[in-house]
VMD Tcl script that builds the backbone (N, CA, C; Angstrom):
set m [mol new atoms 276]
animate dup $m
set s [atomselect $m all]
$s set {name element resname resid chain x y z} {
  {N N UNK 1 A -12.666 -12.088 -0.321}
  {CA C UNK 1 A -11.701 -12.526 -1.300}
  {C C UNK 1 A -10.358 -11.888 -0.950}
  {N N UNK 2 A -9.164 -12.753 -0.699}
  {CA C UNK 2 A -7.712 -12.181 -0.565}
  {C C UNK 2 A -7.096 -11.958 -1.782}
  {N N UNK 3 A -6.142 -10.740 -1.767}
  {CA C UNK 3 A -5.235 -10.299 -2.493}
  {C C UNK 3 A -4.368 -11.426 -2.738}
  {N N UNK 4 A -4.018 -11.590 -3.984}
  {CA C UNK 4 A -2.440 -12.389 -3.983}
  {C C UNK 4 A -1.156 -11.383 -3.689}
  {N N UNK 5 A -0.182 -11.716 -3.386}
  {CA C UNK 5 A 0.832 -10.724 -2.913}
  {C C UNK 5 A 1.771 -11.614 -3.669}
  {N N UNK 6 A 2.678 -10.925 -4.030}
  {CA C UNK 6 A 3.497 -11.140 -5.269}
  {C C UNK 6 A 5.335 -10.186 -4.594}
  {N N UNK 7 A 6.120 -11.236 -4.563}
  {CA C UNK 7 A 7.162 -10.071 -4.388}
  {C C UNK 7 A 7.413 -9.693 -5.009}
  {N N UNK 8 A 8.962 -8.225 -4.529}
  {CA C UNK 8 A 9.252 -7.329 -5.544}
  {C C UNK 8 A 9.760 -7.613 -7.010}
  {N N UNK 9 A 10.351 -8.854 -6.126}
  {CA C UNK 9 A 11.535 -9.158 -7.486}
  {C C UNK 9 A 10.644 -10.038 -8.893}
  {N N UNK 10 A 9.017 -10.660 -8.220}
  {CA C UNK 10 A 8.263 -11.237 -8.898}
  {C C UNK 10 A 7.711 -10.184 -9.985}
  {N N UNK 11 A 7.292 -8.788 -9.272}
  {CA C UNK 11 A 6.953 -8.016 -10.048}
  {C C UNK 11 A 7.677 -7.067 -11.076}
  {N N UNK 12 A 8.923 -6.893 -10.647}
  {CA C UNK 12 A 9.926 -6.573 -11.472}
  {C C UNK 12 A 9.922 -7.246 -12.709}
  {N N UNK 13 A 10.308 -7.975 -12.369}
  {CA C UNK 13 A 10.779 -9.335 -13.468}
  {C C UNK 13 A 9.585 -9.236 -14.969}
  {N N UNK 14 A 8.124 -8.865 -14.243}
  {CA C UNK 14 A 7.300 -8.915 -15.347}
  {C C UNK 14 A 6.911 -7.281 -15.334}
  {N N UNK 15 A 7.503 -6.499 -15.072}
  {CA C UNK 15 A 7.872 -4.919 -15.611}
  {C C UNK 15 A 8.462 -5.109 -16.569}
  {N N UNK 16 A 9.770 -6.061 -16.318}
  {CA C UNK 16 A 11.195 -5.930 -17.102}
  {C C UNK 16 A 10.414 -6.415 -18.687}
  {N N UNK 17 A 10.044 -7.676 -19.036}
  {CA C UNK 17 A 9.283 -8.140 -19.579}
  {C C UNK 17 A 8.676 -7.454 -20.415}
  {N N UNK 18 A 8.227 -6.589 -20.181}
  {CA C UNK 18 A 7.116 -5.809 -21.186}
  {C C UNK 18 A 8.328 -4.606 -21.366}
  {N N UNK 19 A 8.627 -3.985 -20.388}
  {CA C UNK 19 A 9.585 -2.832 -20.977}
  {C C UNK 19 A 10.622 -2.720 -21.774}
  {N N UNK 20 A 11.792 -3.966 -21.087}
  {CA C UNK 20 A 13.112 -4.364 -21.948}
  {C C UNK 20 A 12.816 -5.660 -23.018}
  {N N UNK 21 A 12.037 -6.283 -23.284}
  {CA C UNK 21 A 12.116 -7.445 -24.059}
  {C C UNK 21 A 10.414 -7.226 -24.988}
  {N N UNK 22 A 10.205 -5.973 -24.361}
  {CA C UNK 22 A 8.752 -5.522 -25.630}
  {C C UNK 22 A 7.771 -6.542 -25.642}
  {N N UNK 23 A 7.347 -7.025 -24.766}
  {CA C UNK 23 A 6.442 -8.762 -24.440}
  {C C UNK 23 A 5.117 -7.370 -24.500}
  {N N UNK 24 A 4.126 -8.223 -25.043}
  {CA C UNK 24 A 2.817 -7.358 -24.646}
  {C C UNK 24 A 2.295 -7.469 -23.718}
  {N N UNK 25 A 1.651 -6.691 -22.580}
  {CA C UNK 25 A 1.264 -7.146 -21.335}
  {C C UNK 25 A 0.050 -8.120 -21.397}
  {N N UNK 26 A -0.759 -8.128 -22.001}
  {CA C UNK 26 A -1.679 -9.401 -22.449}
  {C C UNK 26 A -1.039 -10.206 -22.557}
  {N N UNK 27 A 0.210 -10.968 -23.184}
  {CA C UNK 27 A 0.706 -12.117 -22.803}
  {C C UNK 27 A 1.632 -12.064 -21.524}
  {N N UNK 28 A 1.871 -10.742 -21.020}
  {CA C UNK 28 A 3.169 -11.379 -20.218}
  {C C UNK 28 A 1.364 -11.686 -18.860}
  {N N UNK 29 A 0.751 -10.818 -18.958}
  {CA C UNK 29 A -0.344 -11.469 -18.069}
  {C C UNK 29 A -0.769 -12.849 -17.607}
  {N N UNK 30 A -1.021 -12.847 -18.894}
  {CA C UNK 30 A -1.488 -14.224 -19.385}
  {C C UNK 30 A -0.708 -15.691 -18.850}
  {N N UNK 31 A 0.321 -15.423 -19.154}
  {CA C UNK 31 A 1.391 -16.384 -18.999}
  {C C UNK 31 A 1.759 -16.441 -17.630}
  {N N UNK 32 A 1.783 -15.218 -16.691}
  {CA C UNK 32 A 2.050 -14.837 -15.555}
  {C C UNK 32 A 0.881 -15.563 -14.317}
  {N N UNK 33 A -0.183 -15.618 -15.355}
  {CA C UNK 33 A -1.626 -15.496 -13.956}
  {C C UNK 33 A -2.330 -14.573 -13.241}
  {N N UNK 34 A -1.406 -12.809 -14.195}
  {CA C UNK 34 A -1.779 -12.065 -12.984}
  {C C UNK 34 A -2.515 -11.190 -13.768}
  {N N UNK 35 A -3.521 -10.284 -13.993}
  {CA C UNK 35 A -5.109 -9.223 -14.569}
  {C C UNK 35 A -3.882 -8.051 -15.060}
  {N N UNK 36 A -3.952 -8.153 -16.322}
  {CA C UNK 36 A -3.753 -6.980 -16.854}
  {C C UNK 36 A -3.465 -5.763 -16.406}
  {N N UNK 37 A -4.367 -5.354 -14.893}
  {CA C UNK 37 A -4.893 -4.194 -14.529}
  {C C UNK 37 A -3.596 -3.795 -13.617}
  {N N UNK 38 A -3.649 -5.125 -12.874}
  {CA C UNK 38 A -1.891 -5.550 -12.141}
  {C C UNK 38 A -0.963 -5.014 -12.494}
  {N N UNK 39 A -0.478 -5.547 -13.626}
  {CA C UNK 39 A 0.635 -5.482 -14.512}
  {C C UNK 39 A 1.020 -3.771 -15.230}
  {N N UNK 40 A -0.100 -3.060 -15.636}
  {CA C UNK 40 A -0.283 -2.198 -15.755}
  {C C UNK 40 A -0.126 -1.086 -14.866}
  {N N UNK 41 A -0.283 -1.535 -13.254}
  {CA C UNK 41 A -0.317 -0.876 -12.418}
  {C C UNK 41 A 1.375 -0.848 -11.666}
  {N N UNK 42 A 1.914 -2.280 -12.276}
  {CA C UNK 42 A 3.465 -2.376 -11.437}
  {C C UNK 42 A 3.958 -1.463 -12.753}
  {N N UNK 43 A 3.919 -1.574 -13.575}
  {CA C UNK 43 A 4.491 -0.686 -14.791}
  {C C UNK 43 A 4.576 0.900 -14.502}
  {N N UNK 44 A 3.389 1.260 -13.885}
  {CA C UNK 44 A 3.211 2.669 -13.461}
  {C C UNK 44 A 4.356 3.143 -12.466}
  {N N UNK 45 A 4.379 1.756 -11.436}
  {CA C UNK 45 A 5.271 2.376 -10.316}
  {C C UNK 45 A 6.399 1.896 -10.067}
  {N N UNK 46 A 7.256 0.857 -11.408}
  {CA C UNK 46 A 8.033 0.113 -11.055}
  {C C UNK 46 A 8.961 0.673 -12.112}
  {N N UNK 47 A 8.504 1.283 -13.000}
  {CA C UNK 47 A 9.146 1.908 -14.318}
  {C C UNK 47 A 9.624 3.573 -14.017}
  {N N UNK 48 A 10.187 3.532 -12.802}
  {CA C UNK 48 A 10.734 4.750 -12.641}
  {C C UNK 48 A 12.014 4.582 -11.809}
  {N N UNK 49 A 13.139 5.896 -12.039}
  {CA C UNK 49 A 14.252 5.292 -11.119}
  {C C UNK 49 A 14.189 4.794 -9.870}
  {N N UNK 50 A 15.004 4.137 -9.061}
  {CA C UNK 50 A 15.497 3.869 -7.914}
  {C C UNK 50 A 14.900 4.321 -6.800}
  {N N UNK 51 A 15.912 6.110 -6.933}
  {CA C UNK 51 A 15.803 7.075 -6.338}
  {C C UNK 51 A 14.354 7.435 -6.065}
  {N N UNK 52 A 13.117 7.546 -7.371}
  {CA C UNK 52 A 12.116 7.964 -7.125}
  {C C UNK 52 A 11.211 7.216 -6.662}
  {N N UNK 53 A 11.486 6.013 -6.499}
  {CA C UNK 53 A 10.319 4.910 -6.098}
  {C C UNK 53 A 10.888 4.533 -4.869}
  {N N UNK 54 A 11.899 4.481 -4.486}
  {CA C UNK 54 A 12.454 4.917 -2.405}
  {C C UNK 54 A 11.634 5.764 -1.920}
  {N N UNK 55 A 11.865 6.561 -2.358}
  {CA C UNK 55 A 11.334 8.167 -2.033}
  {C C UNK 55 A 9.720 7.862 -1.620}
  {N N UNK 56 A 9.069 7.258 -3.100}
  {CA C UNK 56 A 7.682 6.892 -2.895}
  {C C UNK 56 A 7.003 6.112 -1.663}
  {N N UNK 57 A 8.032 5.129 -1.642}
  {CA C UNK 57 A 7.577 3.655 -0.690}
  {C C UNK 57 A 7.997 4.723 0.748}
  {N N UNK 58 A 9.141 5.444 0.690}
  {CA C UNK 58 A 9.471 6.637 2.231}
  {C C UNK 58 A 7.791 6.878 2.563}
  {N N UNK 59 A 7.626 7.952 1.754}
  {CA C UNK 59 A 6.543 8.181 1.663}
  {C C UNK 59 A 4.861 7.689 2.194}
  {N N UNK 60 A 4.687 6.857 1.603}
  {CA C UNK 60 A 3.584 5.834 1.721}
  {C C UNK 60 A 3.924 5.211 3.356}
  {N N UNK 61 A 5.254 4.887 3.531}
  {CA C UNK 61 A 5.641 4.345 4.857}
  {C C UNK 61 A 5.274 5.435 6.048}
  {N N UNK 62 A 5.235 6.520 5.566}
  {CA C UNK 62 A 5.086 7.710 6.554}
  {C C UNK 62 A 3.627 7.656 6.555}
  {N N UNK 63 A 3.263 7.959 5.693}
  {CA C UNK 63 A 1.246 8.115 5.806}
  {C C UNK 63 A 0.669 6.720 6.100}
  {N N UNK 64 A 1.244 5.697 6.424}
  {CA C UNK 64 A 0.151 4.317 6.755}
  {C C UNK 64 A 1.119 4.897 8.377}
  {N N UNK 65 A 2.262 5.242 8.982}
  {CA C UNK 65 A 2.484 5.401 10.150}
  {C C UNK 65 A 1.881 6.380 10.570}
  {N N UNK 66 A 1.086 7.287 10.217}
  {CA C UNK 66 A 0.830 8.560 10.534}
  {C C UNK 66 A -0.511 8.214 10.808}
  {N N UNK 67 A -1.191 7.560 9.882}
  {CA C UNK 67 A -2.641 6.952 9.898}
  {C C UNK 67 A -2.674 6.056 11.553}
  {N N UNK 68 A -1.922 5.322 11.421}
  {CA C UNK 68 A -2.110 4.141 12.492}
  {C C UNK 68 A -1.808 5.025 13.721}
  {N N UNK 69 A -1.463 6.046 13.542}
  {CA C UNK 69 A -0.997 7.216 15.071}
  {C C UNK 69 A -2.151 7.666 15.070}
  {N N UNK 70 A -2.992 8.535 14.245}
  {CA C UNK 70 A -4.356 8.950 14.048}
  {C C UNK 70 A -5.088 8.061 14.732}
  {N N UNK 71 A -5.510 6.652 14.307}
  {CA C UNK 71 A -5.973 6.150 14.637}
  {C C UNK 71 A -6.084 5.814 16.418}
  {N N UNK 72 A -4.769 5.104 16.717}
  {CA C UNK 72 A -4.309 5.558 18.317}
  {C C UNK 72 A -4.589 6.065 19.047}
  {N N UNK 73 A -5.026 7.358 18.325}
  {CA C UNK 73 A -5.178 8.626 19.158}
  {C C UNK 73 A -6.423 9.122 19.454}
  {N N UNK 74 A -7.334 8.651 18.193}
  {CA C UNK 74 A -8.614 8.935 18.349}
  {C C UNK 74 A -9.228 8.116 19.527}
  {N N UNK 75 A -8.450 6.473 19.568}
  {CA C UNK 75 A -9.132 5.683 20.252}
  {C C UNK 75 A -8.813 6.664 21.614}
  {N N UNK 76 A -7.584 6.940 21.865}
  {CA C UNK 76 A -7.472 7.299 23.353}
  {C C UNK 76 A -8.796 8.724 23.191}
  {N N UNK 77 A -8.786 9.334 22.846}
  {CA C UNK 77 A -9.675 10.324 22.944}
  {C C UNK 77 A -11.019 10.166 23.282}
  {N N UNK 78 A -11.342 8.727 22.403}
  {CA C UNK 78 A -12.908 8.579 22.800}
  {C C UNK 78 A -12.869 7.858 24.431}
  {N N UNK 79 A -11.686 7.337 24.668}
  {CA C UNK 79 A -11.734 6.349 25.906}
  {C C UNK 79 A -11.721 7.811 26.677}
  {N N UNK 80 A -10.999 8.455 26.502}
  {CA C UNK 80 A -11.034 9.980 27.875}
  {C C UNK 80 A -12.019 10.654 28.146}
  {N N UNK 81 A -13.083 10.291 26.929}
  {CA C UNK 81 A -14.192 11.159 26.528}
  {C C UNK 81 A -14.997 10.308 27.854}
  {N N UNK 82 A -14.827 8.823 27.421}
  {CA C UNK 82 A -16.178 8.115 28.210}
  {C C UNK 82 A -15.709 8.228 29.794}
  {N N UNK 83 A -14.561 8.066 30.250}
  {CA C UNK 83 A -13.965 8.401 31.194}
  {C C UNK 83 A -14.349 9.778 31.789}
  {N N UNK 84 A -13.967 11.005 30.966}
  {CA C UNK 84 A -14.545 12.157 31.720}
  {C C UNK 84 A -16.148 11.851 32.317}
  {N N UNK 85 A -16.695 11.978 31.189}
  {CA C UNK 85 A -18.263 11.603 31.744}
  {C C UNK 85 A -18.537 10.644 32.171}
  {N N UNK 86 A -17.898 9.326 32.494}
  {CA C UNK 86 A -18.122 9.061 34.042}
  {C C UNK 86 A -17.882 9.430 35.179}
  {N N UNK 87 A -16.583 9.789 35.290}
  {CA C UNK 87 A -16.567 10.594 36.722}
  {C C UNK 87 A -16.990 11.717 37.304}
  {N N UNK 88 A -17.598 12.509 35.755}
  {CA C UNK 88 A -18.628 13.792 35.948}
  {C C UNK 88 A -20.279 13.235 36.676}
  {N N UNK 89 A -20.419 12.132 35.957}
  {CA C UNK 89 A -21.307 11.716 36.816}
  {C C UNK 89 A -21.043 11.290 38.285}
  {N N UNK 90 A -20.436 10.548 38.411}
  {CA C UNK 90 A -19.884 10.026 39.943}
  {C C UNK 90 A -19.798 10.877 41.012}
  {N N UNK 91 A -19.278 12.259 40.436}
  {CA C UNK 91 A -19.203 12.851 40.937}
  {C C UNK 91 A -20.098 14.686 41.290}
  {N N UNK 92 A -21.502 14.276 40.651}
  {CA C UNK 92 A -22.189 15.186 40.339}
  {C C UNK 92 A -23.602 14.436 40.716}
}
mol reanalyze $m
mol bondsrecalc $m
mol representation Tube
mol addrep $m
């Protein structure tokens, strides 16, 4: 099952909704198409300044790059691994 992906300005818009115009998130849901749980969850991270939710997405941008380097790296490691011990054999 795929995620729906929703842009920023889609999710804003139904932050704004419940925060500035007092909509209950059960209807702005509702009306929207999108699970409560959603809505609840852009509220968490969309309802803070500017400054602090840059900072966040910085953030998050660093640890999925840091991950995918991890990852990289392990692969080369296991490839050197199988590599050593072949030529330990080859040569033994």
């Amino acid at each position: 099952m795929s995620k729906a992906k929703y842009t920023e300005e889609f999710k804003l818009e139904a932050v704004r909704q419940v925060i500035e115009q007092k909509h209950p998130v059960a209807e702005v849901s509702r009306r929207l198409g999108i699970s409560s749980w959603s809505l609840y969850d852009w509220i968490r991270r969309y309802n803070k300044p500017p400054q602090a939710r840059e900072r966040e997405q910085a953030e998050f941008a660093e640890i999925r790059r840091l991950r995918a380097e991890v990852k990289r790296l392990t692969e080369e490691r296991d490839i050197l691994k199988k590599a050593a011990a072949y030529f330990a054999k080859e040569s033994g």
